[in-house]
C-alpha positions as MATLAB code, in Angstrom:
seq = 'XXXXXXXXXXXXXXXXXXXXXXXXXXXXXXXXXXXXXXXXXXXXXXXXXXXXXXXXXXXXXXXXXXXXXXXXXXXXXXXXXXXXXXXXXXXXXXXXXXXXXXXXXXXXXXXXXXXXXXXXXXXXXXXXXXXXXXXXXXXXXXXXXXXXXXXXXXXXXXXXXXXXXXXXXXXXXXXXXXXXXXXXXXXXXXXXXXXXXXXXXXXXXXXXXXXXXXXXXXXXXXXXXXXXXXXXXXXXXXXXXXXXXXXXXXXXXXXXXXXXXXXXXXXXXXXXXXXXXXXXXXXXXXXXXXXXXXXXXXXXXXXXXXXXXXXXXXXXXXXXXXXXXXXXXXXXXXXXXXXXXXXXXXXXXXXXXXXXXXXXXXXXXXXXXXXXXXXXXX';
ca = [
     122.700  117.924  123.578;
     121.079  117.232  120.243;
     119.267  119.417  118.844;
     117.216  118.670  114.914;
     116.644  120.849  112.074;
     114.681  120.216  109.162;
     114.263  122.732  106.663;
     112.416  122.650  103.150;
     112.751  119.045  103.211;
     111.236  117.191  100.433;
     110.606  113.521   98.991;
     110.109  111.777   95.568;
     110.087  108.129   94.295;
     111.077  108.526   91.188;
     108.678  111.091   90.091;
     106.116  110.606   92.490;
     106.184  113.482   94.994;
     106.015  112.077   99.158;
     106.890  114.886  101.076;
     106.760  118.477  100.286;
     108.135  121.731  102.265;
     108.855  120.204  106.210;
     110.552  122.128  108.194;
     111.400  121.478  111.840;
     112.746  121.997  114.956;
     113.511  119.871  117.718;
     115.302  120.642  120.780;
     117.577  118.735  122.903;
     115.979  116.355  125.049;
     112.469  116.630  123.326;
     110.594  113.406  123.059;
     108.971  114.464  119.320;
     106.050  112.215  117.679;
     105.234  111.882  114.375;
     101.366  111.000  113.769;
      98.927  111.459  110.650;
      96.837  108.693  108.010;
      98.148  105.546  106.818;
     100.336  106.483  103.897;
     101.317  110.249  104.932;
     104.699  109.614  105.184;
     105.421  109.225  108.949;
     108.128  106.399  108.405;
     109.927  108.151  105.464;
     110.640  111.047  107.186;
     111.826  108.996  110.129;
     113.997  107.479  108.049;
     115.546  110.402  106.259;
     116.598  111.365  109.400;
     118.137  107.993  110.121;
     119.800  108.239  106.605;
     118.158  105.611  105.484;
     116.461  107.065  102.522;
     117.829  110.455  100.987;
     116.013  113.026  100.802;
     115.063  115.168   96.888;
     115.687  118.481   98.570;
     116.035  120.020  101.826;
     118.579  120.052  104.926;
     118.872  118.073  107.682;
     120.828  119.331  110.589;
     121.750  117.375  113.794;
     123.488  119.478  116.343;
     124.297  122.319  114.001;
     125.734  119.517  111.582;
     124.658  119.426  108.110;
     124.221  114.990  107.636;
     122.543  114.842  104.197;
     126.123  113.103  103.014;
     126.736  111.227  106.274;
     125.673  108.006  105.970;
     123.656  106.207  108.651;
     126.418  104.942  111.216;
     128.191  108.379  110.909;
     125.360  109.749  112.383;
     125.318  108.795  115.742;
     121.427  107.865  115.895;
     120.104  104.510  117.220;
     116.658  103.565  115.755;
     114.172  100.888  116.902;
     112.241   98.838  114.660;
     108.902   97.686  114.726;
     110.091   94.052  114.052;
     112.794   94.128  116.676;
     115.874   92.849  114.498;
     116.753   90.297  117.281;
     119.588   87.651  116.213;
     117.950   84.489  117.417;
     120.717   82.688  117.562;
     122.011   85.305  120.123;
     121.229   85.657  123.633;
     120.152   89.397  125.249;
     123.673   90.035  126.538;
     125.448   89.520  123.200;
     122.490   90.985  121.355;
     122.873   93.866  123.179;
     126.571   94.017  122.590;
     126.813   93.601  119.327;
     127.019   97.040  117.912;
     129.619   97.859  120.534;
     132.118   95.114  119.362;
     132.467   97.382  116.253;
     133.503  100.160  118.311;
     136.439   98.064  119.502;
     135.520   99.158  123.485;
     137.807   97.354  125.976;
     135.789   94.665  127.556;
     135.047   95.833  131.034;
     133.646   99.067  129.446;
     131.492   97.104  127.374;
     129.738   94.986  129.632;
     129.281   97.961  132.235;
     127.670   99.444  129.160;
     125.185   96.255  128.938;
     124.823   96.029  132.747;
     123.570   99.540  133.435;
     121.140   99.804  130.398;
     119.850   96.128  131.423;
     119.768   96.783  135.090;
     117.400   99.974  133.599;
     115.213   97.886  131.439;
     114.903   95.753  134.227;
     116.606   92.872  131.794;
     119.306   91.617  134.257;
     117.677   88.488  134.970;
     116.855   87.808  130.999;
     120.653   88.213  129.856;
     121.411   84.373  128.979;
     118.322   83.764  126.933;
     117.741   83.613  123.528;
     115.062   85.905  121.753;
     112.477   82.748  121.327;
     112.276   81.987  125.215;
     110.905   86.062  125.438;
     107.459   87.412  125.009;
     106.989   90.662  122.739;
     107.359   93.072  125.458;
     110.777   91.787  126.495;
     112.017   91.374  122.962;
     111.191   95.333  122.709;
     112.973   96.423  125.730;
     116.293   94.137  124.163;
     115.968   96.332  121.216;
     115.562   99.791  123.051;
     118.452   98.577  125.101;
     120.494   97.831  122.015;
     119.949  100.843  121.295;
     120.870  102.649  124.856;
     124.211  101.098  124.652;
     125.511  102.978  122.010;
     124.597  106.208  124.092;
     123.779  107.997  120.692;
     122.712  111.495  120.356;
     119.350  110.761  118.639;
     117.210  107.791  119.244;
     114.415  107.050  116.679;
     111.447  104.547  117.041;
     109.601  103.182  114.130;
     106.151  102.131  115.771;
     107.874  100.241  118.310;
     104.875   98.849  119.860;
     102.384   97.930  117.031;
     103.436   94.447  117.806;
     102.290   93.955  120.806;
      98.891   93.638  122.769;
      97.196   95.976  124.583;
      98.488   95.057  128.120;
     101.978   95.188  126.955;
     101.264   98.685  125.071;
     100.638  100.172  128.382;
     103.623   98.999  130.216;
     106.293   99.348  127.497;
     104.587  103.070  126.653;
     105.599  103.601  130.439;
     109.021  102.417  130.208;
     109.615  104.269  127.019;
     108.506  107.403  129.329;
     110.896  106.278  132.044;
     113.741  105.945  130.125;
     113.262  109.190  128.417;
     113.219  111.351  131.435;
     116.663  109.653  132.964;
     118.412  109.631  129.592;
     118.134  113.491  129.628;
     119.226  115.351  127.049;
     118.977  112.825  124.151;
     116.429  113.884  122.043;
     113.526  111.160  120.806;
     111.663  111.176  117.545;
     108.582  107.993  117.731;
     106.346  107.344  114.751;
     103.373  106.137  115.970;
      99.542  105.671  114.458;
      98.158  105.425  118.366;
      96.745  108.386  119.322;
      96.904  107.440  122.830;
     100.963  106.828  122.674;
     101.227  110.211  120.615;
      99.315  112.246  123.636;
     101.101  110.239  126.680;
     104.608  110.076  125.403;
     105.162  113.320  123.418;
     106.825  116.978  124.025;
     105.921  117.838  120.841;
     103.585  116.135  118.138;
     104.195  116.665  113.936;
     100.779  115.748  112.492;
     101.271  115.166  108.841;
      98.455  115.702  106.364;
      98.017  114.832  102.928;
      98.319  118.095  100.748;
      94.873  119.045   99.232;
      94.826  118.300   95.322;
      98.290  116.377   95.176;
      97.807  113.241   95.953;
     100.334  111.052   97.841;
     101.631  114.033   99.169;
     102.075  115.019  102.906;
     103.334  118.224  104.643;
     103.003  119.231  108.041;
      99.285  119.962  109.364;
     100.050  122.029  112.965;
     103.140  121.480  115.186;
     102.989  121.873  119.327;
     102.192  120.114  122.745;
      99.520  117.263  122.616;
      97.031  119.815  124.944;
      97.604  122.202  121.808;
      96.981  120.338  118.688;
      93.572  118.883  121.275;
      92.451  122.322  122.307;
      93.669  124.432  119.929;
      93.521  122.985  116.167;
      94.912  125.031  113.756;
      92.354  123.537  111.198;
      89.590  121.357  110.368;
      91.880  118.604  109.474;
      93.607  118.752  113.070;
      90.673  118.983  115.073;
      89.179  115.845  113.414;
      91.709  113.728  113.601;
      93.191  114.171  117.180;
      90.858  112.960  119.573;
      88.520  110.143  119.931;
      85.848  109.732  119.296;
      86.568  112.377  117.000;
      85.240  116.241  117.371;
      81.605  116.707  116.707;
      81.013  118.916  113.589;
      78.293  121.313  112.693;
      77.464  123.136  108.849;
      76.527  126.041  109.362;
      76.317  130.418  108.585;
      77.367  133.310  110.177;
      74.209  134.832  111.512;
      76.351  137.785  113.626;
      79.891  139.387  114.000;
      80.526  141.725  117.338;
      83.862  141.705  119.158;
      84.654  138.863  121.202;
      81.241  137.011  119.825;
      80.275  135.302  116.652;
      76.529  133.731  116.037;
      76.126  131.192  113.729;
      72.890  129.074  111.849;
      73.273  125.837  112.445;
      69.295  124.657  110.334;
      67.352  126.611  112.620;
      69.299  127.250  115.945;
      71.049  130.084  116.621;
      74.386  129.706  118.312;
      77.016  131.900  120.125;
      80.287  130.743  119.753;
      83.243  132.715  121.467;
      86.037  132.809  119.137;
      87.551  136.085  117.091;
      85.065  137.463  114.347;
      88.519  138.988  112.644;
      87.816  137.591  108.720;
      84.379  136.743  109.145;
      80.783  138.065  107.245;
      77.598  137.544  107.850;
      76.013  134.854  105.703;
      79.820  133.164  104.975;
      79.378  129.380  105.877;
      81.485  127.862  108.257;
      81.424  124.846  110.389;
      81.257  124.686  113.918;
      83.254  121.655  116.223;
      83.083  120.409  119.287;
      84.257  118.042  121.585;
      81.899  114.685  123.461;
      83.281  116.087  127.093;
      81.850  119.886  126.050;
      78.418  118.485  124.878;
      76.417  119.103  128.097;
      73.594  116.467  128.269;
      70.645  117.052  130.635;
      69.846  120.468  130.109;
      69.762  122.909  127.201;
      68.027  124.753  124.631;
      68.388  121.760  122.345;
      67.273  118.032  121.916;
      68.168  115.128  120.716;
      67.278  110.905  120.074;
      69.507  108.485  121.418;
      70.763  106.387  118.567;
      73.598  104.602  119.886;
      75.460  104.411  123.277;
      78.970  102.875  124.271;
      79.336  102.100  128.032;
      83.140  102.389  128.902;
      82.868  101.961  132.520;
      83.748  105.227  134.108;
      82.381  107.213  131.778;
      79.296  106.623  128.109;
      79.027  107.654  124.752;
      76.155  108.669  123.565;
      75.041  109.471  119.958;
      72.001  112.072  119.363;
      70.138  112.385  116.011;
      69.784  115.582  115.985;
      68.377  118.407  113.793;
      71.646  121.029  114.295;
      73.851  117.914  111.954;
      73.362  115.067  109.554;
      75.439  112.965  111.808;
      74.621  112.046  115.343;
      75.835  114.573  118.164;
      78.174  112.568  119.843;
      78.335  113.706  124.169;
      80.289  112.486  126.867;
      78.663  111.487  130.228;
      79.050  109.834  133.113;
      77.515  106.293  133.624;
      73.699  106.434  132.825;
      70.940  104.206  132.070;
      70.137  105.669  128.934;
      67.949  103.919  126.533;
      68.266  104.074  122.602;
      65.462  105.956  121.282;
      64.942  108.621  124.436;
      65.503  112.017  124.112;
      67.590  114.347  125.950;
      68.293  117.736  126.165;
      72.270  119.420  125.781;
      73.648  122.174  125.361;
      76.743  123.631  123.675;
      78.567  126.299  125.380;
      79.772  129.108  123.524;
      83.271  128.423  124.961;
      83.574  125.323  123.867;
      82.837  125.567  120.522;
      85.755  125.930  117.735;
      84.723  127.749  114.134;
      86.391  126.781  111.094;
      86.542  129.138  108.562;
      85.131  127.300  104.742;
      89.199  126.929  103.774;
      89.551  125.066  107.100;
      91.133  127.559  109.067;
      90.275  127.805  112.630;
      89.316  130.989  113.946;
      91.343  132.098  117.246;
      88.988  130.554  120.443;
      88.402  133.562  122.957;
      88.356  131.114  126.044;
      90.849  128.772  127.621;
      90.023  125.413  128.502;
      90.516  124.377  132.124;
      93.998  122.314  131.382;
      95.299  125.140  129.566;
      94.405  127.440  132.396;
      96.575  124.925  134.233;
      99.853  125.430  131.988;
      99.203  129.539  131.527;
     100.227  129.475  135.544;
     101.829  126.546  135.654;
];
């Protein structure tokens, strides 16, 4: 069991502020991810918590535990680097042992230990090789299994898979998964930039933002499950970052406030959106978001020029110049022959639009979305 507590944690270099005010909680067994812009501070915090940078102010807690003075081998945490830290001259097996010999194990408990976390890694057959004779995938799995030998309380991965191709992305993101749910109750704190590995692998996402008017500085933007921070921003800054392609967004003023609807001028369309009218006046500008997948093509009150489209496969982008936004309308459809320069019709349900109050704040939505129907009963 290994539960994390962060609280009023802060970072400077010198006098250059990083991190200001995080506080956090993560419970045993969680599988956390870190995720924000290049430069936000993802990796420092990471490595506070490793106790490999100390932090300007702040706690940091690890099963009740204050560790702020422990240093990094007294705090029973593994951590996986982006670059692997292989011995070459090594092969898997002793690779994988290393970090035991220092624990002075009797022998047969140490190569149990290797066994069973290669037999999981599915690295049995690799043991006598040497790091050069692997590809990137397998040299990942030796260092997560490095790390599962020392059965730690706390494992920590420092984009583990930025080196590797797409393919491998996939099947490593899946082991990753794997091995979290039989390892149990040892919690898991990734830093990633991949949206995609941040929605698949996480419990609980941290989006970091950079703090409005201090630059260099990052705090935490909204905290919760993956389906949360996607359907139910907490601000601007959340809703256009997770997802892609990102949320569509709309200027525009409040035309009406009634209970349980809101109408807003977006140029010269009128639109209902269903989210709370608490804090809101008519004529106060706001913008209005929402997702490709909730722009219905086909129908509606509104049209639009095809500008651009991006054929995935199973499903197509496609970008309308429209008169509601500067920037093309981007909807989600299924496959279509549809021609740059036609027009089509859409509409945006009330439902499925979010409002953003002019400070950024999202106003509460009125209506779930189907997959959060799903978890309300679930």
């Amino acid at each position: 069991m290994s539960r994390i507590e962060l609280t009023g944690l802060r970072k400077h270099f010198g006098a250059t502020p990083v991190l200001a005010d995080v506080d956090l909680d993560i419970a045993p067994g969680e599988f956390c991810v870190f995720i924000g812009p290049s430069g936000c501070g993802k990796s420092t915090l990471l490595r506070i918590v490793a106790g490999l940078e100390e932090p300007s102010g702040g706690d940091i807690l690890i099963e009740g535990k204050r560790v702020n003075d422990l240093a990094p081998a007294q705090r029973d945490i593994a951590m996986v680097f982006q670059s692997y830290a292989l011995y070459p001259h090594m092969t898997v097996y002793e690779n994988m042992a290393f970090g035991l010999r220092h624990l002075r194990l009797p022998k047969g408990e140490l190569d149990r230990r290797v066994q069973v976390a290669s037999a999981s890694l599915r690295l049995t057959e690799l043991l006598e090789r040497k790091p050069a004779a692997l590809s990137g995938g397998q040299r990942q799995r030796v260092a997560i299994g490095r790390a599962i030998v020392r059965k730690p309380k706390v494992f920590l991965f420092d984009e583990p898979l930025s080196n590797l191709d797409a393919s491998l992305r996939v099947k490593t993101r899946v082991e990753i998964a794997r091995l979290h749910r039989e390892l149990g109750q040892v919690s898991m704190i990734y830093v990633t930039h991949d949206q995609v590995e941040a929605m698949t692998l996480a419990d609980k996402i941290v989006l970091l933002r950079p703090l409005e008017g201090r630059a260099g500085v990052a705090s935490i933007a909204q905290v919760g499950s993956p389906l949360e921070l996607y359907h139910r921003p907490a601000n601007l800054f959340v809703a256009g970052f997770i997802g892609s392609p990102s949320m569509n967004f709309i200027n525009a003023a409040v035309a009406l406030t009634a209970p349980g609807e809101v109408r807003a001028t977006a140029g010269e369309t009128l639109l209902r959106v269903a989210v709370s009218s608490e804090g809101l006046a008519v004529g106060m500008p706001v913008t209005l978001g929402i997702r490709p997948e909730h722009v219905h093509v086909g129908t509606g009150p509104t049209s639009g020029q095809v500008t651009h489209v991006e054929r995935m496969g199973e499903h197509t982008y496609v970008y309308l110049d429209t008169p509601l936004s500067a920037q093309p309308i981007v909807a989600k459809t299924a496959p279509a022959a549809v021609a740059i320069g036609e027009r089509l019709r859409f509409d945006l349900l009330p439902e499925a639009l979010h409002l953003f109050h002019s400070d950024g704040r999202a106003a509460q939505r009125l209506a779930l979305e189907p997959d959060e129907r799903w978890l309300a009963t679930a």
